[in-house]
Steps between C-alpha positions, in 0.01 A plus 500: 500500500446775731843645431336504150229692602670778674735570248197515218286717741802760527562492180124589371519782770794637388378483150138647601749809702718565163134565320380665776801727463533546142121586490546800822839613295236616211284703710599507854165662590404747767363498854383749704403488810287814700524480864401796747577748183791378438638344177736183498578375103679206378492215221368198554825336549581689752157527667479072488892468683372749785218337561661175510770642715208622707341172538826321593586758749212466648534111480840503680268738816259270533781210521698636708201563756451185504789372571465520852198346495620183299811484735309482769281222318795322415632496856174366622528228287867433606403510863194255420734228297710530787293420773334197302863361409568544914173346612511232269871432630362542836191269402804223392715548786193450747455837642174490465365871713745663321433337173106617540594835616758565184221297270216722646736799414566384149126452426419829518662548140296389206735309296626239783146547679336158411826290544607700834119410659564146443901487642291688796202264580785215481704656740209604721376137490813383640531727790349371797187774532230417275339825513761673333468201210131571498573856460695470251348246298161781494702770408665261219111437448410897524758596217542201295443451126415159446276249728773198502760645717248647701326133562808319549615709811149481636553137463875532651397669783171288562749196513741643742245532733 
């Protein structure tokens, strides 16, 4: 059905163009333009494709200046996924500092923030220092969305005491 769709939409566009075009073929009509004393004239064919061409050049600048900005993004993301697919690995294989340290690391990126807090306060609960599980069960607390995470690693920690 959408397949449908497309092909209908194209067609009415092309149809609304070909009247478009038989109508400006009649009377092409007449722009001018006065800037700083000087005098720039064209039809309104014209005058519409410039400005378009105008507007997409000016759309492919402001792309392209961002680009840099959405690589960079992009690579934070990466690095993010990365370090939550290594701590959680870590968090399996029982290296449980490291796990927390790559965890804490991967938190700091709001897509794999809530899941990376909890992999953390696990693997800080198993490490034999209960201040660091403490520490990071109120930071978990601090940035945390929802209460029942937050209240079942109070209640994890409370118990390893």
């Amino acid at each position: 059905m959408n397949l449908f769709r497309n092909i209908l939409f194209w067609l009415a566009l092309a149809v609304i163009g070909a009247l478009i075009a038989q109508l400006l073929l009649h009377d092409p009509g007449y722009v001018l333009i006065r800037y700083r004393g000087n005098d720039y004239t064209t039809t309104v064919t014209s005058g519409v494709l410039i400005l378009l061409a105008a507007l997409f050049a000016l759309w492919i600048l402001w792309t392209l200046l961002l680009l840099p900005f959405r690589a960079w993004r992009g690579m934070r993301h990466r690095q993010a996924r990365a370090r939550l697919a290594d701590g959680l690995n870590a968090l399996h294989q029982g290296h449980w500092s490291r796990a927390e340290k790559l965890l804490g690391q991967a938190a700091e990126d709001s897509q794999a923030e809530a899941a990376a807090r909890v992999a953390a306060a696990r693997a800080a609960m198993r490490t034999p220092r209960n201040d660091r599980s403490m520490r990071s069960a109120t930071s978990m607390r601090r940035h945390g969305r929802s209460r029942a995470p937050n209240a079942r690693c109070r209640n994890n920690v409370r118990s390893t005491r």
